[in-house]
N, C-alpha and C positions, 0 to 999 in steps of 0.2 A: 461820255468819257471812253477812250481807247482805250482796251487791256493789250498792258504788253505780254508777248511769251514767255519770254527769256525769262528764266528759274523756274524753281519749283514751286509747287501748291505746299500747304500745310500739311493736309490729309497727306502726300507722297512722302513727307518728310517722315512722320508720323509712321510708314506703313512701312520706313526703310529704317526707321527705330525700330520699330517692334521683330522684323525680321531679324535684325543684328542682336536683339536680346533674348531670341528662342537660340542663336546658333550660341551665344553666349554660354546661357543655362543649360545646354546637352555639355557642350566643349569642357568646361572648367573642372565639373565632375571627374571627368575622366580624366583628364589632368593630371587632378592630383592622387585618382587612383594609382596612374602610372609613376608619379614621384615613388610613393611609399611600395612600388613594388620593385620601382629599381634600385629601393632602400636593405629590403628582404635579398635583392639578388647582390648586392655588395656586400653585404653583411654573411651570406654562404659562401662568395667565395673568397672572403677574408679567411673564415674560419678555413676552411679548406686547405688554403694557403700554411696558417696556424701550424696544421694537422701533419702537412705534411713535413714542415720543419719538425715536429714535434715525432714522427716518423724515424725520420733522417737521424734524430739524438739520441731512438733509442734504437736504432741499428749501429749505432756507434758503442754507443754505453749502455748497451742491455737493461737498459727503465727509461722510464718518461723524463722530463723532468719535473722535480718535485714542487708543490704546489708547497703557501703556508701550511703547515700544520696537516693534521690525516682525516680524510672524508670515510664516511658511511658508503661507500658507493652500491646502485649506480644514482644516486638523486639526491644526494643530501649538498645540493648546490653554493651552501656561505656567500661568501662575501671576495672569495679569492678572486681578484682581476688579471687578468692578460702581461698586468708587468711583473710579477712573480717569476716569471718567464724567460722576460727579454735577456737578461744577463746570459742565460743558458743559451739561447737561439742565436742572437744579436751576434753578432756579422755573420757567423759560421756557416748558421742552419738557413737564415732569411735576410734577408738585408735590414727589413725594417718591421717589427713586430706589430700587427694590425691591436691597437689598446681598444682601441672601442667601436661601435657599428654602425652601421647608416643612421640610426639614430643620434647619436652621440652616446649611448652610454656606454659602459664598461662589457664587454667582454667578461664572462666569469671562466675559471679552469680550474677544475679539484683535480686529485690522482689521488687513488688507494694508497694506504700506508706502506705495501711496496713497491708503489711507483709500475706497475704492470697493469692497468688502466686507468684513463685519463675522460676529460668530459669537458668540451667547450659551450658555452652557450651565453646567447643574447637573451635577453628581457623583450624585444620585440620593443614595439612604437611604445607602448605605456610605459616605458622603462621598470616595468613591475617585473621580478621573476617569480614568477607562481610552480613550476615543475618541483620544485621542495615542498610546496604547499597541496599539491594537489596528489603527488606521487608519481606514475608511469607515466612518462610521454604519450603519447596520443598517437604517434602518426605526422599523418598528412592534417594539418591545421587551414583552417578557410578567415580567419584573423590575424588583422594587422598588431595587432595586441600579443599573440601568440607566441609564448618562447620559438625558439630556434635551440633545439639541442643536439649539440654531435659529440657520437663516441667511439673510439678505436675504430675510426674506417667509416664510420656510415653516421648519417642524418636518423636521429631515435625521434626527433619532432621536428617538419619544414612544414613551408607554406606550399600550397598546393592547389590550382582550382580558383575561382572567383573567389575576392579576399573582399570581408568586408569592416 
């Protein structure tokens, strides 16, 4: 009996599977590392953006504007969301008020009971906010989990460094 050439062996087939699922198993990792970091990088410059409407209104009208109700500041984070807000910013300050983060969840925002400091922050990927629960910000965080807290001007907790 003749063998013909034309096509592949089993074994070639087989060796160009296996190669496709090592580049597979490196690739997808990192993937979705990069998702969730360019989740933390939308989510800073949301607030950022936030910050600086929220700037802009108390250069106008000498306070923040006011959150529900009066915080402990600087960490006693509640429940207040990002649309507490919008009414005050909405068209003047920003066109469109960032409510929630690369995640999808809420944005939070307290300000002191005289409105002369203010506090934005994300929950991070768990949608958990632990900066109430745990107390002082940290810093530079290496978790995708990790709040994200900014205050008058500056990041008190971001992401920083290999995130895992």
């Amino acid at each position: 009996m003749k063998r013909n050439p034309k096509g592949f062996t089993l074994i070639e087939l087989l060796i160009v599977v296996a190669i496709i699922g090592i580049i597979v198993a490196i690739a997808i990792p990192n993937l979705l590392n990069a998702i969730q970091r360019a989740k933390q990088r939308r989510t800073m410059g949301d607030i950022r953006s936030a910050s600086t409407a929220v700037e802009a209104y108390a250069v106008d009208l000498n306070r923040y504007p006011p959150a529900a109700g009066s915080y402990d500041l600087p960490f006693a984070m509640g429940t207040t969301t990002m649309n507490v807000v919008r009414g005050y910013l909405s068209p003047t300050y920003i066109k469109s008020v960032p409510l929630r983060d690369g995640w999808n969840s809420w944005f939070r925002y307290v300000t002191d009971a005289t409105g002369s400091a203010y506090i934005f922050a994300s929950p991070g990927k768990d949608g958990v906010m632990t900066v109430a629960a745990v107390g002082t910000p940290v810093g530079a965080t290496t978790d995708f989990n990790a709040d994200i807290v900014y205050s008058n001007g500056s990041f008190l907790q971001w992401p920083e460094g290999v995130q895992r």
